[in-house]
PyMOL Python script that loads the backbone (N, CA, C, O; Angstrom):
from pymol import cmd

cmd.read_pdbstr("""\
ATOM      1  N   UNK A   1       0.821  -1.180   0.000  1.00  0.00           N
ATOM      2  CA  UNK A   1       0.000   0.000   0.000  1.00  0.00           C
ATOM      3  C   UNK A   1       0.872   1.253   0.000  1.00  0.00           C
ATOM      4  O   UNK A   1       0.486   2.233  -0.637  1.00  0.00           O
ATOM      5  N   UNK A   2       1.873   1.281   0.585  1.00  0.00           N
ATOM      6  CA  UNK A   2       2.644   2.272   0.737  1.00  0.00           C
ATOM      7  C   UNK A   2       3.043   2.570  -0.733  1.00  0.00           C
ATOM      8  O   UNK A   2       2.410   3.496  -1.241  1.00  0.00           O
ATOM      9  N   UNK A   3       4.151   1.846  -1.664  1.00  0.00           N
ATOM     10  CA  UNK A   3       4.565   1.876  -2.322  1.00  0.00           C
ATOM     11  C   UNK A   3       3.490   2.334  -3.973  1.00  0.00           C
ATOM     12  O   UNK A   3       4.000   2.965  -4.899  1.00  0.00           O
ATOM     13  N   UNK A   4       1.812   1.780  -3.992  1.00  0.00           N
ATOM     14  CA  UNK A   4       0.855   2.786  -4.169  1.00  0.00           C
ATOM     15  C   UNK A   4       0.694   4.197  -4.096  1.00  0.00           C
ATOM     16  O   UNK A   4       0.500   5.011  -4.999  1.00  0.00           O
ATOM     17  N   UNK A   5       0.809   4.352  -2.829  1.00  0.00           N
ATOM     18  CA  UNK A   5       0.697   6.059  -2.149  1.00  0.00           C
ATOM     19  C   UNK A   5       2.019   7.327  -2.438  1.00  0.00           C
ATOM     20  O   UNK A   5       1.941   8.556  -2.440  1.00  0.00           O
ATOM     21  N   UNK A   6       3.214   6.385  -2.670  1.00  0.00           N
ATOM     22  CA  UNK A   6       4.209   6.778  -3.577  1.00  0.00           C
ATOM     23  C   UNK A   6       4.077   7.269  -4.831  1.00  0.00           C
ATOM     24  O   UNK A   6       4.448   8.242  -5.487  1.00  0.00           O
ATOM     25  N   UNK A   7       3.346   6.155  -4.972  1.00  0.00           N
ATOM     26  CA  UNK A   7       3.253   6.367  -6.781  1.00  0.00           C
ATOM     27  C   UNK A   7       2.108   7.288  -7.506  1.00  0.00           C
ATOM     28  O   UNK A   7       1.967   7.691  -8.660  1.00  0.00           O
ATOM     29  N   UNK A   8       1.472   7.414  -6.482  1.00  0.00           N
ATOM     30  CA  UNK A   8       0.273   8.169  -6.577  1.00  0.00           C
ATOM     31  C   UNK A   8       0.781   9.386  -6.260  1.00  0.00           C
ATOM     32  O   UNK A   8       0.876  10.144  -7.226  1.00  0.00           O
ATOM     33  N   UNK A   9       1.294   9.999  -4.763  1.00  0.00           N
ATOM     34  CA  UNK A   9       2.117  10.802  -4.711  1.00  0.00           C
ATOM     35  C   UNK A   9       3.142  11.606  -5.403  1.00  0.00           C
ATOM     36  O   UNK A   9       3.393  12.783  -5.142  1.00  0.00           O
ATOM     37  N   UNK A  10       3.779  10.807  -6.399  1.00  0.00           N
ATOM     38  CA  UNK A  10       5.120  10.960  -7.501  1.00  0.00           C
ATOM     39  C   UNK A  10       4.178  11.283  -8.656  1.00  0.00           C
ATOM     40  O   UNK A  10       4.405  12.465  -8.913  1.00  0.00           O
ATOM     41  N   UNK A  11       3.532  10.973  -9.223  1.00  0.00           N
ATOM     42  CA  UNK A  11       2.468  11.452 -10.129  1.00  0.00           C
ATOM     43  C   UNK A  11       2.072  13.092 -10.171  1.00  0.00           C
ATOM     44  O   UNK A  11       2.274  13.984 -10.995  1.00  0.00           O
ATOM     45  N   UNK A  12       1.301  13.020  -8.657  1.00  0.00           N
ATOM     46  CA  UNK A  12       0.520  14.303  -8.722  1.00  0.00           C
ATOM     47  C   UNK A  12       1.705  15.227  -7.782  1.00  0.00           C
ATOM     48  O   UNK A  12       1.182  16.080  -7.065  1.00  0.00           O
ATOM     49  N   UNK A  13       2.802  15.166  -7.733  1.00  0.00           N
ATOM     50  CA  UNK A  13       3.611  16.363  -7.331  1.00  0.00           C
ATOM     51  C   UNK A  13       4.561  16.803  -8.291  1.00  0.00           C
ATOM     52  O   UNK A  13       5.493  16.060  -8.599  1.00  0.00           O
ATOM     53  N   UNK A  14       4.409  18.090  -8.871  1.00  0.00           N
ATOM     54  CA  UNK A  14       5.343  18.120 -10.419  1.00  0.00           C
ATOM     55  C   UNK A  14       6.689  18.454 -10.039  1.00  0.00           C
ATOM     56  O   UNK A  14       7.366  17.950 -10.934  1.00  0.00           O
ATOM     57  N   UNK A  15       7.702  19.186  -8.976  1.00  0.00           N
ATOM     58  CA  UNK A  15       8.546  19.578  -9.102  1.00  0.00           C
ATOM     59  C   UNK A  15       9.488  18.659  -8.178  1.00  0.00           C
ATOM     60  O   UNK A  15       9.080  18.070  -7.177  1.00  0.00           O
ATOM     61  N   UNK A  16      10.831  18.622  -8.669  1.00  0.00           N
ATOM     62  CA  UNK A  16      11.911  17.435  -7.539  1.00  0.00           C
ATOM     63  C   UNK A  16      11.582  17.966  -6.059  1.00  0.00           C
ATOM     64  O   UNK A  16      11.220  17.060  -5.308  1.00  0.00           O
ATOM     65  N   UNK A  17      11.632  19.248  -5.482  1.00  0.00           N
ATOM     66  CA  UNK A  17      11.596  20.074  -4.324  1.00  0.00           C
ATOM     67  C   UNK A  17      10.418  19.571  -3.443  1.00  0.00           C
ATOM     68  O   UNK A  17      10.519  19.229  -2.265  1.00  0.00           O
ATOM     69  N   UNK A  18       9.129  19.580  -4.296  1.00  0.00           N
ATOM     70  CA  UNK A  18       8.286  18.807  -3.820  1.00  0.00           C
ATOM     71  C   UNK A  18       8.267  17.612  -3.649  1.00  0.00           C
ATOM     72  O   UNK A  18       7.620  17.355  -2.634  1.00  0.00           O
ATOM     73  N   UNK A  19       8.783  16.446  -4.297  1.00  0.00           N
ATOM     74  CA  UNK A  19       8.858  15.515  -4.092  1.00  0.00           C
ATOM     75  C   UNK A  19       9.267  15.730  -3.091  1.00  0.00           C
ATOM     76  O   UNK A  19       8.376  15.859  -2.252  1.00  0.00           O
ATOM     77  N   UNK A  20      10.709  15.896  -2.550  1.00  0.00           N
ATOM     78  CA  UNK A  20      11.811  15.089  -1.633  1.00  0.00           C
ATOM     79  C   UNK A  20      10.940  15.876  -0.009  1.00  0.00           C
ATOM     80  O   UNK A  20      11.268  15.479   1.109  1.00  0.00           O
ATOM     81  N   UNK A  21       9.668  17.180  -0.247  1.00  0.00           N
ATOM     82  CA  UNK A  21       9.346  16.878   0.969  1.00  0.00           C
ATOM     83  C   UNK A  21       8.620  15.794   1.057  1.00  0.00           C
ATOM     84  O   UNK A  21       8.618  14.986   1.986  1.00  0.00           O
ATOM     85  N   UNK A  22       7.710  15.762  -0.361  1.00  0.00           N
ATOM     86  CA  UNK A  22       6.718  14.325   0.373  1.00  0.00           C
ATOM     87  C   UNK A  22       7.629  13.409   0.689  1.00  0.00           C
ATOM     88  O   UNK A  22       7.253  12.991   1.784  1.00  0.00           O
ATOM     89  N   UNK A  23       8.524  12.890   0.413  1.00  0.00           N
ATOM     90  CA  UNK A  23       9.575  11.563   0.618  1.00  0.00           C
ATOM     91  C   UNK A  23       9.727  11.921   2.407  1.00  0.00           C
ATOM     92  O   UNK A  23       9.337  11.157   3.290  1.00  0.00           O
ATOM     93  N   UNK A  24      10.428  13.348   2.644  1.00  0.00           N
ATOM     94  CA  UNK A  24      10.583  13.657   4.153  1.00  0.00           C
ATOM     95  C   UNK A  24       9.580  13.439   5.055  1.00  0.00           C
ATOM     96  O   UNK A  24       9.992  12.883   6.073  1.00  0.00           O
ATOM     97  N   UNK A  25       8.225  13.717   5.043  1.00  0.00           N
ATOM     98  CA  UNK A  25       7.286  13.962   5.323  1.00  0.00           C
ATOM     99  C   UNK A  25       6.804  12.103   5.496  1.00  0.00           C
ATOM    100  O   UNK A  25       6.147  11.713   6.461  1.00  0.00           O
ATOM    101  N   UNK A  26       7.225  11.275   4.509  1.00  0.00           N
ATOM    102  CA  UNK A  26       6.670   9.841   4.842  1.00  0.00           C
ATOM    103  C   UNK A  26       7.477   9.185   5.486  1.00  0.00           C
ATOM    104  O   UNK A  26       6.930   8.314   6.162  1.00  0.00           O
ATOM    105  N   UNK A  27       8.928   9.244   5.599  1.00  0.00           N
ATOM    106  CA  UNK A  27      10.127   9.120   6.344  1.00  0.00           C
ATOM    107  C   UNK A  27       9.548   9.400   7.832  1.00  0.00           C
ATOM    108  O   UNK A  27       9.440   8.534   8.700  1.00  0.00           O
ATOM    109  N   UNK A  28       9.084  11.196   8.015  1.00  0.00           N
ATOM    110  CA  UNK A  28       8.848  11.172   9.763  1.00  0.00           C
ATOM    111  C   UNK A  28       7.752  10.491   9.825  1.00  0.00           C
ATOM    112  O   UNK A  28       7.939   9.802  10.828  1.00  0.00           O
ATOM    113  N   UNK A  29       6.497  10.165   9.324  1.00  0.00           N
ATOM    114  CA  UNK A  29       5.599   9.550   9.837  1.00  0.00           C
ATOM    115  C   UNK A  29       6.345   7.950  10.068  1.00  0.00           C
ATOM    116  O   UNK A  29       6.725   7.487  11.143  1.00  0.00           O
ATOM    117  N   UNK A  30       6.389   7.517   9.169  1.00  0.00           N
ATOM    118  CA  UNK A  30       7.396   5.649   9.386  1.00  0.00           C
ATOM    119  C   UNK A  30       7.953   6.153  10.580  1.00  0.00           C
ATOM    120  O   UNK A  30       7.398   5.605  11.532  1.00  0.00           O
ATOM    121  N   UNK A  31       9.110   7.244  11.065  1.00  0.00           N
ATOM    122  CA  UNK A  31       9.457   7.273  12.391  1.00  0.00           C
ATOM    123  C   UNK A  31       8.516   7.358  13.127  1.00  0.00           C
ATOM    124  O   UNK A  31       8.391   6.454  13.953  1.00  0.00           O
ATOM    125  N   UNK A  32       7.530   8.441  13.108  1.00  0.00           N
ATOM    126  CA  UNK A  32       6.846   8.295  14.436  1.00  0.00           C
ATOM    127  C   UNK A  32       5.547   7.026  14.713  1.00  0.00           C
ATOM    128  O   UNK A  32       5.034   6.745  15.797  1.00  0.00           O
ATOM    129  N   UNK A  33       5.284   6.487  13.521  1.00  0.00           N
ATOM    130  CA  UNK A  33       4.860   5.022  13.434  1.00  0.00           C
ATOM    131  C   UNK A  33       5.445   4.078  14.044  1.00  0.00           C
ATOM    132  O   UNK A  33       4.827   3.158  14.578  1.00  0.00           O
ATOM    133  N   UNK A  34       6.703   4.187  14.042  1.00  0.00           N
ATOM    134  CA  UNK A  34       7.362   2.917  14.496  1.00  0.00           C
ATOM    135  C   UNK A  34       7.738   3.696  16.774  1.00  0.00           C
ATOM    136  O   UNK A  34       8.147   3.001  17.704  1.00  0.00           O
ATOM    137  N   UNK A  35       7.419   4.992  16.812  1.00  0.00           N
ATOM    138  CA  UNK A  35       7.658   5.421  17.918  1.00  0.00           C
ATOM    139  C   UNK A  35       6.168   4.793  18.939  1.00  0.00           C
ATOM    140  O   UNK A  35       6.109   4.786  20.169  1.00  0.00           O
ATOM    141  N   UNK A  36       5.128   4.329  17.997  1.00  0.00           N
ATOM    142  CA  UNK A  36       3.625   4.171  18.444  1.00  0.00           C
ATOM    143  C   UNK A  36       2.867   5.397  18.925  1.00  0.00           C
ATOM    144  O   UNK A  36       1.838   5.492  19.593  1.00  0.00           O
ATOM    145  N   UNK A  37       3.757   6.404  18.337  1.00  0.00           N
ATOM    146  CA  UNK A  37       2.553   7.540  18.495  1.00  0.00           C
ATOM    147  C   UNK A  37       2.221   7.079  16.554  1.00  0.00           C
ATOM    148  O   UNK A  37       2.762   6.378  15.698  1.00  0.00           O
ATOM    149  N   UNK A  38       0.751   8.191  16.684  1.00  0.00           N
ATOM    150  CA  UNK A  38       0.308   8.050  15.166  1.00  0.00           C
ATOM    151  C   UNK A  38      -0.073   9.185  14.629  1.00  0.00           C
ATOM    152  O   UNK A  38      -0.678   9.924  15.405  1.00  0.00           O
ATOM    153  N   UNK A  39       0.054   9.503  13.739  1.00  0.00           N
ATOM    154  CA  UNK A  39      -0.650  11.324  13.046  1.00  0.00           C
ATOM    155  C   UNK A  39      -1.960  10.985  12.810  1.00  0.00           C
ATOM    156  O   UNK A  39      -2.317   9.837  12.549  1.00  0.00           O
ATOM    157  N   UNK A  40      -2.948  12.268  12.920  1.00  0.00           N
ATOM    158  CA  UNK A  40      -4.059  12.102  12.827  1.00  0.00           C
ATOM    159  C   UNK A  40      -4.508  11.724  11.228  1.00  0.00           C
ATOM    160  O   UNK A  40      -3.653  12.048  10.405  1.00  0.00           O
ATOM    161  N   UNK A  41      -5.394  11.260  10.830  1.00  0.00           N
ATOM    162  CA  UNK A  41      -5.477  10.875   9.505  1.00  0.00           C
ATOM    163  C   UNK A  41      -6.460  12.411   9.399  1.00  0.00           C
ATOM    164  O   UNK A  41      -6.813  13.174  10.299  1.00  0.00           O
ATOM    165  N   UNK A  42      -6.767  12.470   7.515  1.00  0.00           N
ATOM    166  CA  UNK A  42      -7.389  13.609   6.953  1.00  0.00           C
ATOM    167  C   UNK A  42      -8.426  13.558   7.610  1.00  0.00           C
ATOM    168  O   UNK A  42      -8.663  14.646   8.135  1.00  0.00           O
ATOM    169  N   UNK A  43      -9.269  12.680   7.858  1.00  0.00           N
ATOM    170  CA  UNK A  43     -10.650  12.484   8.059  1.00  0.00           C
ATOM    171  C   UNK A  43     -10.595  13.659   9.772  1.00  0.00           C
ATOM    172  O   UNK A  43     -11.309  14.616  10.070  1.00  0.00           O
ATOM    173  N   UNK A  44      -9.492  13.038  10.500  1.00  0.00           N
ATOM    174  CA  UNK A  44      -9.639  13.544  11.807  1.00  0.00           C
ATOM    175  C   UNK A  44      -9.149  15.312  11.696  1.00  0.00           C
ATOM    176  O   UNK A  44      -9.588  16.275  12.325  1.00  0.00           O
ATOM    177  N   UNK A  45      -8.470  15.266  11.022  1.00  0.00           N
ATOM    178  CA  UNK A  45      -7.714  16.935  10.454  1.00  0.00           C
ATOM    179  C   UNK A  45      -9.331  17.964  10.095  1.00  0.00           C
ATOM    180  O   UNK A  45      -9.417  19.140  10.447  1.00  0.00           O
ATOM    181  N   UNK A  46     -10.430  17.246   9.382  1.00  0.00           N
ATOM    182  CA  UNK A  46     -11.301  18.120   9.133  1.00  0.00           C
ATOM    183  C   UNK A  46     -12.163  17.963   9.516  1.00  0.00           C
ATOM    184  O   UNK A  46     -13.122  18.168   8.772  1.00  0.00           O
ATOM    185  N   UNK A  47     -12.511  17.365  11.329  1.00  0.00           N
ATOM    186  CA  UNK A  47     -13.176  17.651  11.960  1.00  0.00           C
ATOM    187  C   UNK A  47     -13.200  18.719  13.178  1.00  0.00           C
ATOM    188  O   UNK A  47     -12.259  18.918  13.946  1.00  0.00           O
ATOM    189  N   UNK A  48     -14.560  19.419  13.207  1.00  0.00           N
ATOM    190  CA  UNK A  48     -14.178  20.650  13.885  1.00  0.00           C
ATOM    191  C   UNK A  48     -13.852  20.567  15.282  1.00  0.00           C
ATOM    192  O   UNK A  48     -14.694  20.110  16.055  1.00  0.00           O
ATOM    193  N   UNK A  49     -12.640  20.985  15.733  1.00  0.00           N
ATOM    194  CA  UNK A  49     -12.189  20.635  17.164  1.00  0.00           C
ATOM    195  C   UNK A  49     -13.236  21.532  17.937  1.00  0.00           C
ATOM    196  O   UNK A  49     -13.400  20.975  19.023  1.00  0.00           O
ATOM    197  N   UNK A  50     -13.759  22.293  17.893  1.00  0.00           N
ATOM    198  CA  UNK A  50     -14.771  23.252  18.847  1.00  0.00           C
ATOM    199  C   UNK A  50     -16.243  22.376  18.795  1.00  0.00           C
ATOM    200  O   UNK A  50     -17.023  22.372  19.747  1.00  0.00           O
ATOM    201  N   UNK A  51     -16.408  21.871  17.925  1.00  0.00           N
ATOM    202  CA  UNK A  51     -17.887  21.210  17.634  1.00  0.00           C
ATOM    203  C   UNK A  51     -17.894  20.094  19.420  1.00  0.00           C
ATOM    204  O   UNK A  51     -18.855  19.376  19.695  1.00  0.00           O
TER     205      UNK A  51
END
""", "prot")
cmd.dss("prot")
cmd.show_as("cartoon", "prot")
cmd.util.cbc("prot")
cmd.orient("prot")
């Protein structure tokens, strides 16, 4: 699945600069994945914290 989300990723980002953050950006999550903390997924990002 990962290697999907790459490729999907590498697709829709046009410039190298961008890439290598998404690459950074999946790098710290795998770290903090493997720390057993977890980032919130989109779904939780666009729910309203005041609601």
């Amino acid at each position: 699945m990962e290697a999907e989300a790459r490729a999907i990723l590498s697709e829709a980002v046009a410039s190298p600069v961008e890439r290598s953050l998404v690459d950074i950006m999946l790098a710290m999550r795998e770290a903090l994945d493997g720390e057993g903390l977890e980032l919130p997924s989109r779904a939780d990002e666009a729910r309203d914290p005041f609601a």
